[in-house]
N, C-alpha and C positions, 0 to 999 in steps of 0.2 A: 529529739534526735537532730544533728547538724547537718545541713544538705552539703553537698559536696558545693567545690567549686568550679565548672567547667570553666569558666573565660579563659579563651586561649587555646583551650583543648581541639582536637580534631578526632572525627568518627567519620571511616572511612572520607565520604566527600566534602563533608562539611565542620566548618569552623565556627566553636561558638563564638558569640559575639557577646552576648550581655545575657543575665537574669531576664525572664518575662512574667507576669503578674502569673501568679498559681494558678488553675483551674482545677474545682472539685478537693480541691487538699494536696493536687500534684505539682511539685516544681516543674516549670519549664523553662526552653531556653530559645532565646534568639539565637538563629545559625545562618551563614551564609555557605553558602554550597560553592563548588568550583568553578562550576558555571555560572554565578553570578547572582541568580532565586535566595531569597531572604524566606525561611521559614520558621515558624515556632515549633519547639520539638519540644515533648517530656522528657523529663530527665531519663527515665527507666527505660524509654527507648534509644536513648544512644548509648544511655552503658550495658543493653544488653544486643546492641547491635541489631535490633530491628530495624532500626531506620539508620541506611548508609548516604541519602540523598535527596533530596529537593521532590526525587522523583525522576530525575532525566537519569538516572541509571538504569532504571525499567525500562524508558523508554528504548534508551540505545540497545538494550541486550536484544529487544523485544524485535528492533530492527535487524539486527544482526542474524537471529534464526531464524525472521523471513527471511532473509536475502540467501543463509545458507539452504534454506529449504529448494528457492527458488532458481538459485543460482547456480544446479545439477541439470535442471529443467531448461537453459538457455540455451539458444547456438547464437552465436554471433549477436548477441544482446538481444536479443529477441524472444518474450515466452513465449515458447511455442505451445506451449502445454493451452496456454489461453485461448486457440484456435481451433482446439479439437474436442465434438461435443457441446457444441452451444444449441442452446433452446433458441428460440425468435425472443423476442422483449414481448412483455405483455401488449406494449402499443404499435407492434409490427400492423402494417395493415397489406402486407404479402403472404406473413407465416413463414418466413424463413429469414433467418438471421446473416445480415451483409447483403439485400437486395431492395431496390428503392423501385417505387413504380414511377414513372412519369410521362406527359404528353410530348408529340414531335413538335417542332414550333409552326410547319405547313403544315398540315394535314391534321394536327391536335389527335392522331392517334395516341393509345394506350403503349407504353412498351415500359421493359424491366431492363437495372441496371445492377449489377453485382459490384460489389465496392468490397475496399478491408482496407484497414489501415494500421503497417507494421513499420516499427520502430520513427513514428510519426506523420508518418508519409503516407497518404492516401493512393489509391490506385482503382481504377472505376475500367467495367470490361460494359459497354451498353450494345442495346438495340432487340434484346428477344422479347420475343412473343409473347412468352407465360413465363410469371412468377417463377415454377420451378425447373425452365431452361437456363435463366435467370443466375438460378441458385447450384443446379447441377453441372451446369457446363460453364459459367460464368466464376462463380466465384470459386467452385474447384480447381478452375484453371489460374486465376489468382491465387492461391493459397499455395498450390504447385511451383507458383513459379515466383512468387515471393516470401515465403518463409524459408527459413532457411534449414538444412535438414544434418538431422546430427551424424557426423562424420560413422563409417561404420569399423567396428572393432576386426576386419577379415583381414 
């Protein structure tokens, strides 16, 4: 049986380039994708349309339904979805997630600071007592007053 000729050909992203040695009895083919990626393809996957790319087509799609998934879930560039419901990190040593312990620099007392950091920008509210003043009145009042809140449909 004669193998086809692909040089020249294009499937979907990519353009064959030349014949590549057989594997297992299957012709293959050198291709160069759009983006630039040089891959060996089988023959039977570009004429039956399995493989349309390098791979960077996956990836973009892949990008694209996060962003649409996520991108309902934004106000003002911001997820906010990512703010509400957080567990502490396994290596919290408060037990609440957005609060740092630390000493005064006179007195090397003990006190808690609430922190969060939205759309890159950190914001720190300090000076309580207990971890979870900290956490309750500290960082709530951060989150209030720096995330931003989705417009209401009334």
């Amino acid at each position: 049986m004669k193998d086809l000729d692909l040089i020249g050909k294009e499937f979907g992203r990519l353009k064959v380039i030349e014949r590549s040695p057989s594997k297992n009895g299957r012709s293959q083919w050198l291709c160069q994708c759009s983006c630039g990626n040089v891959i060996v393809v089988p023959a039977s996957y570009l004429t039956t349309d399995d493989t349309q790319s390098c791979g960077c087509l996956k990836k973009e799609q892949e990008q694209i339904n996060l962003r649409e998934k996520y991108d309902s879930k934004r106000v003002d560039d911001v997820a906010v979805q990512l703010f509400k419901g957080q567990e502490p990190r396994s290596d919290s040593t408060t037990g609440y997630r957005g609060v740092l312990r630390y000493y005064t620099r006179v007195s090397k007392e003990e006190r808690f600071k609430a922190w969060i950091t939205v759309a890159g920008k950190k914001y720190y509210k300090a000076g309580f007592l207990t971890a979870e003043d900290a956490y309750m009145i500290g960082r709530k009042d951060l989150e209030e007053k720096y995330i931003p809140k989705k417009p209401s449909l009334d």
